[in-house]
C-alpha positions as CSV (number, residue, x, y, z in Angstrom):
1,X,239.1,-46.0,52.9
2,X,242.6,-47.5,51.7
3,X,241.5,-46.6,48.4
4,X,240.5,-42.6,49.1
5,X,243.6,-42.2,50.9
6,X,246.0,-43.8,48.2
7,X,244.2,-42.0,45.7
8,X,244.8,-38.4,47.7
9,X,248.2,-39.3,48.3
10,X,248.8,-39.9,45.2
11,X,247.0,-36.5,43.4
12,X,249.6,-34.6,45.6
13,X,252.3,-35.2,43.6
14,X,250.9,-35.8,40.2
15,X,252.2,-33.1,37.4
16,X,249.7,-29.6,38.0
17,X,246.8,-29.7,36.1
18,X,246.8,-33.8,35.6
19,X,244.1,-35.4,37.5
20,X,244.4,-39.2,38.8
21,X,242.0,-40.3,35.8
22,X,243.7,-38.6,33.2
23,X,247.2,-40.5,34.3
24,X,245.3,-43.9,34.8
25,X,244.1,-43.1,30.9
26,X,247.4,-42.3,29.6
27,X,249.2,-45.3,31.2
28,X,246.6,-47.7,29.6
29,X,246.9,-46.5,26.5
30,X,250.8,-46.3,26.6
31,X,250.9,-49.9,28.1
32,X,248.5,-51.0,25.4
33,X,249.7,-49.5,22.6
34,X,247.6,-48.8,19.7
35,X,244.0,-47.3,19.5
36,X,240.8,-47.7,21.6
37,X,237.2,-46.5,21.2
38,X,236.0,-44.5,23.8
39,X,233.5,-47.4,25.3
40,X,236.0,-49.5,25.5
41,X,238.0,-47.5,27.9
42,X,234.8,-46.6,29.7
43,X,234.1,-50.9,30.3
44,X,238.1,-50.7,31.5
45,X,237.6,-48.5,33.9
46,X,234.2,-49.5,35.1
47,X,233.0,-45.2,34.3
48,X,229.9,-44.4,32.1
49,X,230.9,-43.1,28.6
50,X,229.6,-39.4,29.9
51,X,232.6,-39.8,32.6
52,X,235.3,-41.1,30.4
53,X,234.5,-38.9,27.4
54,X,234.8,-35.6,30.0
55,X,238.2,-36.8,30.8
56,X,239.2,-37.5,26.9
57,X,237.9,-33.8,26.5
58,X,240.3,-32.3,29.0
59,X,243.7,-35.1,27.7
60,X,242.2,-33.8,24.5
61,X,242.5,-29.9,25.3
62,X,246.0,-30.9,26.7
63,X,247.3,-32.4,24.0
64,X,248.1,-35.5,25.2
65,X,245.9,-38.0,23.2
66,X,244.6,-37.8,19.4
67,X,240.8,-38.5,19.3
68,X,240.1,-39.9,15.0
69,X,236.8,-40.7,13.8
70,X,236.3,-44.3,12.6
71,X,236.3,-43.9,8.6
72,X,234.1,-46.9,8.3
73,X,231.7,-45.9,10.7
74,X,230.9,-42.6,11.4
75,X,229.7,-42.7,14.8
76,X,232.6,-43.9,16.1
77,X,236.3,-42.4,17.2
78,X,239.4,-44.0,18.3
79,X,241.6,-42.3,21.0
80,X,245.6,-43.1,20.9
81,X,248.1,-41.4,23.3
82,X,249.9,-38.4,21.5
83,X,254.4,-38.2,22.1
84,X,252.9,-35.2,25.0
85,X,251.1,-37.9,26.4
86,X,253.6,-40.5,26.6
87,X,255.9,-37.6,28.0
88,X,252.9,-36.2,30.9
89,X,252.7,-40.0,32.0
90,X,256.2,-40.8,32.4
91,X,256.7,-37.3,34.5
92,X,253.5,-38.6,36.2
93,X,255.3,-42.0,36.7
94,X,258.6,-40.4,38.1
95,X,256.5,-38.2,40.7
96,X,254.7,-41.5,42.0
97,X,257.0,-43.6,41.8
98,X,258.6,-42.6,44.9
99,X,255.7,-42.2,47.2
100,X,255.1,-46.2,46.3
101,X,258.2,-46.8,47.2
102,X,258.5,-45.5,50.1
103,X,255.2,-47.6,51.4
104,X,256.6,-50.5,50.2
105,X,259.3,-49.6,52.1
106,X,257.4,-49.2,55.2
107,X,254.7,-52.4,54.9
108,X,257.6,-54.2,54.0
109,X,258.7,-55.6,50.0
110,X,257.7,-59.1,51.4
111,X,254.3,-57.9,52.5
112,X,253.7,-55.5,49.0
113,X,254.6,-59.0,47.2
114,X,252.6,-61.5,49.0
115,X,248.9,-59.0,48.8
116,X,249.3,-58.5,45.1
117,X,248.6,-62.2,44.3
118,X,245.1,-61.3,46.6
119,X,244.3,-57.9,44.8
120,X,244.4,-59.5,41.5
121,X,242.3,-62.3,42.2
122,X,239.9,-59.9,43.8
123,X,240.1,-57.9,40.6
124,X,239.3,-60.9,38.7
125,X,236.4,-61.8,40.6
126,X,234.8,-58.2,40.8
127,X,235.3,-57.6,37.2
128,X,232.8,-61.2,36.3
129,X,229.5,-60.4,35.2
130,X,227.6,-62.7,37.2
């Protein structure tokens, strides 16, 4: 439940037309810099390759990433995160920022600060193949 309502807060304020996914897409690629086959954003964000290669389609269509074709193997494609991309996900960034703020602000800092630690180890754990 905390998870549908954060993500519906969240879609309120993001730029028109950009969906939750397509920001989550762009902020990977700009916080990891450089290129990334289509599967392997798929396996990061735990979506089949039909899902993530509908929302490189629409970033596509918008401009905001370049989709290349590996030129040693022809079946694949690399996706990097065009200047309009970098520019939709800081504007995305600025229009979020503050409703995270102003959560923190409510739970309390020391609160925010003390769960992250838990998430991340959950993360951890969830992501194992076991």
């Amino acid at each position: 439940m905390t998870d549908q309502l954060a993500r519906a807060r969240l879609s309120k304020v993001l730029p028109k037309g950009m969906e939750l996914s397509h920001f989550s897409v762009l902020n990977h690629l700009a916080r990891k810099q450089g290129e990334r086959t289509p599967a392997q954003l798929a396996k990061s964000f735990h979506v089949t390759r039909g899902a993530m290669t509908n929302t490189l389609s629409k970033l596509e269509a918008a401009g905001h990433i370049h989709i290349r074709p590996d030129w040693d193997d022809a079946r694949r494609k690399f996706v990097s995160i065009s200047p309009s991309g970098r520019q939709a996900r800081d504007a995305a960034l600025q229009a979020i920022a503050p409703v995270i703020g102003k959560l923190a602000n409510k739970i309390g800092i020391e609160k925010v600060r003390a769960t992250l630690p838990v998430l991340r180890d959950l993360r951890v754990e969830l992501e194992r193949d076991d």
